[in-house]
C-alpha positions, 0 to 999 in steps of 0.5 A: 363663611364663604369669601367674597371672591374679590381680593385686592387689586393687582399692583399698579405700576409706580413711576420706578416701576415705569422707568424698569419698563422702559429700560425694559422695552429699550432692551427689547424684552418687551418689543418681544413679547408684544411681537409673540402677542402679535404672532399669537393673535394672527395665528388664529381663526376662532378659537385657535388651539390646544395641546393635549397632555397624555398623562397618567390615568386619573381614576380608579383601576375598578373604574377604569371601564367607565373612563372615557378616553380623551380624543383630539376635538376641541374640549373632549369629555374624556377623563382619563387625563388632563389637557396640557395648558389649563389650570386645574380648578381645584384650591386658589385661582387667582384671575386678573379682570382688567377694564378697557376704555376707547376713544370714541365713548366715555364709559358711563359705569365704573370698574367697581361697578362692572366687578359687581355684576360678576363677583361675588357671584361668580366665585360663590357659583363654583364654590358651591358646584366644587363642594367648597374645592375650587375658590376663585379670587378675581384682583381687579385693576380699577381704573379704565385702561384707554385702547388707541382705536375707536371701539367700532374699528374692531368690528365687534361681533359674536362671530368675530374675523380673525383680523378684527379680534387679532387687533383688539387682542394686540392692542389690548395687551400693549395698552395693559402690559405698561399698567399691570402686572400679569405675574401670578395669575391663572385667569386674565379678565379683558373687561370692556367699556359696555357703553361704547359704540362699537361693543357687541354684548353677544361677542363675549367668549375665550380666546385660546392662543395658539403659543402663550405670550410671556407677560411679566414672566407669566404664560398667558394661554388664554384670555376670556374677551368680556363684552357683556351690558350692564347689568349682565347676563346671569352666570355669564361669567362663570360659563366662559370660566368654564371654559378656561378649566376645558369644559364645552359649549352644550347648547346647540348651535343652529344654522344661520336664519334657521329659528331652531332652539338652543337649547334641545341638547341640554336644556336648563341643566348645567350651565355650559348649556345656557346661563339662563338655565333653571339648574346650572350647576354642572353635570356630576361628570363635569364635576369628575372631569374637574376632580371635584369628585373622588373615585369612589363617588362614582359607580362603574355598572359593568356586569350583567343583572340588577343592581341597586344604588344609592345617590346624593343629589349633585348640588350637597356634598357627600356620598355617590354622585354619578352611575355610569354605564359604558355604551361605546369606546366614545361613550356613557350613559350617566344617571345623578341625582338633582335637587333644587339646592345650591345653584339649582335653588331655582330648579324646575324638577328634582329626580334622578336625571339620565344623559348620555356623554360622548367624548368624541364630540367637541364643543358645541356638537352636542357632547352630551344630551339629557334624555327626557324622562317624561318625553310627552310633557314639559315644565316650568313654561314661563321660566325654562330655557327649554320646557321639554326638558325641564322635567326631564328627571325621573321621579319614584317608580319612574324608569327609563329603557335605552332603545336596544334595551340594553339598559333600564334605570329605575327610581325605587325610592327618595327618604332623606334626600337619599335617591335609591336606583335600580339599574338593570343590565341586559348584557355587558358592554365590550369593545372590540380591537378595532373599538366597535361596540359589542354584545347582544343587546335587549 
């Protein structure tokens, strides 16, 4: 039986509690941590910054031609390390959701009511995509914590100024510093009032500060800035959590009065690319990346010929996940498995789906892109983010050519849940000194 995901709320402060802090602040201990909280908060324009940890590779010698390195741009998809800072999402995380209240509106919902929208989901989400690896457990505190400003003098928005988020960060922190005990925590909630004037549902994302502010002891690197309606988006929440264990925006952002679609790069699949998604459980590389695969699930194809191979759909645990084709210094070809289980339960397609990954790209510039399978058709019209990839997998006897043709991958057979591929490759793919990709190519 899968927990529920929420455990008890965090310790409140009693008076003895309240009179330490104060002690505490009279010492100066406290004007500290709220002058690094400041000094943290105005340091940014955006999302403000991250340190890179180069550690010790972390797959397998045999592989190690698959592995992409990790670059400096903002969430790579490399995974030859971990970035220093995050939290592993792997056994029990504990996040803290605190609700702020303001001046100017009486909130119309309960703290209970907005820990609902979000939990058990949410923990149920990544236990599934994590094979059972990676239990969140969210503490809430509830009861409404009152800001000292009205909600529209922050001036809420998606593309928040850096003057405006500064403000609602540093006094958010004073008015839940006093109340709660930020000790313990990997992840830090900021929940606020749905129904007051100045909350826009579209501004809800992470805040990466640019030095961690000191809480009760605790380093807080970042802080997910929760604006959602009630009821909310769907896996709203577990998109922005993605993003506190490194994982990118996939969806495409386009230029302001544009009407371009969202969506083009990915589509439904894996919910980094949009919440809405047909099939939002992550990608079998994000799940590499996160370490929620092993080793020896994942195929390195990095020889000449034709192979054959056998998958385990993403969304059950067990067996090979994900084939990769190294296609640059930058870059794979990836080939998995999806069913309509699990997460994907409300799946438009089932096959064998193709994508290509480039850990040169950051967040929100198309890191990966799903290649259609069927680029003369679409799906699901009524229900996908993105119909012309909905039946983006391969079926059996179906295949798929890289351009140079270079590649082919070809569905052979389906019994059992099992995906048998075949995957011919015309020259193997080597990189120059200088990193340039080699090879006669088709």
């Amino acid at each position: 039986m899968r927990r529920s995901g929420i455990r008890s709320a965090p310790r409140q402060r009693t008076d003895r509690d309240a009179r330490a802090a104060s002690a505490r602040r009279a010492s100066g201990v406290s004007r500290r941590a709220l002058r690094a909280a400041a000094a943290a908060v105005a340091c940014f324009a955006g999302l403000v910054a991250w340190t890179l940890m180069t550690g010790p590779a972390a797959h397998a010698a045999d592989g190690s031609a698959c592995v992409l390195p990790r670059t400096d741009v903002h969430h790579s998809e490399g995974v030859d390390s971990w970035p220093g800072g995050y939290s592993r999402p792997v056994g029990d995380v504990n996040a803290l959701m605190v609700f702020l209240s303001f001046p100017d509106a009486t909130p119309q919902v309960t703290p209970e009511d907005l820990v609902a929208d979000h939990f058990p989901a949410t923990s149920t989400f990544y236990d599934n995509a994590s094979y059972g690896q990676f239990r969140l457990h969210v503490h809430p505190v509830t009861r409404w914590l009152r800001m000292p400003r009205p909600s529209t003098d922050y001036r809420i928005t998606r593309d928040w100024d850096a003057a405006g988020r500064s403000m609602y960060l540093r006094d958010a922190l004073r008015t839940a510093d006093p109340a709660v005990d930020f000790h313990g925590y990997d992840v830090v909630y900021l929940v606020a009032d749905p129904t007051a004037p100045g909350v826009d549902s579209d501004a809800t994302k992470v805040v990466n500060l640019a030095e961690p502010v000191r809480l009760d002891g605790t380093p807080v690197r970042r802080l997910v800035t929760v604006f959602e309606h009630h009821p909310p988006d769907r896996n709203v929440l577990a998109h922005e959590t993605g993003h506190v264990f490194d994982l990118p925006d996939l969806y495409y952002r386009p230029p302001a009065g544009s009407n371009a679609d969202w969506d083009t790069h990915v589509g439904d699949w894996d919910l980094m690319g949009s919440q809405f998604g047909l099939d939002p459980d992550p990608f079998a590389w994000h799940k590499w990346k996160l370490g929620w695969l092993r080793d020896d699930q994942v195929g390195c194809i990095s020889r000449t010929g034709v192979t054959y191979h056998d998958l385990s759909p993403d969304e059950t645990p067990g067996g090979t996940k994900l084939l990769v084709v190294r296609t640059g210094p930058d870059s794979v070809l990836a080939v998995e498995a999806r069913s309509t289980a699990g997460n994907d339960a409300t799946g438009c397609r089932q096959g064998v789906l193709l994508y290509r990954v480039r850990s040169d790209k950051e967040s929100g510039e198309g890191p990966i892109d799903v290649i259609d399978g069927h680029p003369g058709t679409s799906a699901c019209e009524a229900t996908s983010v993105y119909p012309a990839l909905a039946d983006a997998p391969l079926g059996v006897g179906e295949s798929s050519t890289t351009p140079d043709g270079s590649t082919q991958v070809t569905v052979m057979a389906h019994t059992g849940g099992t995906w048998t591929v075949r995957i011919s490759e015309a020259a193997p793919h080597t990189l120059t000194a200088s990193g340039a990709a080699t090879g006669k190519r088709g």
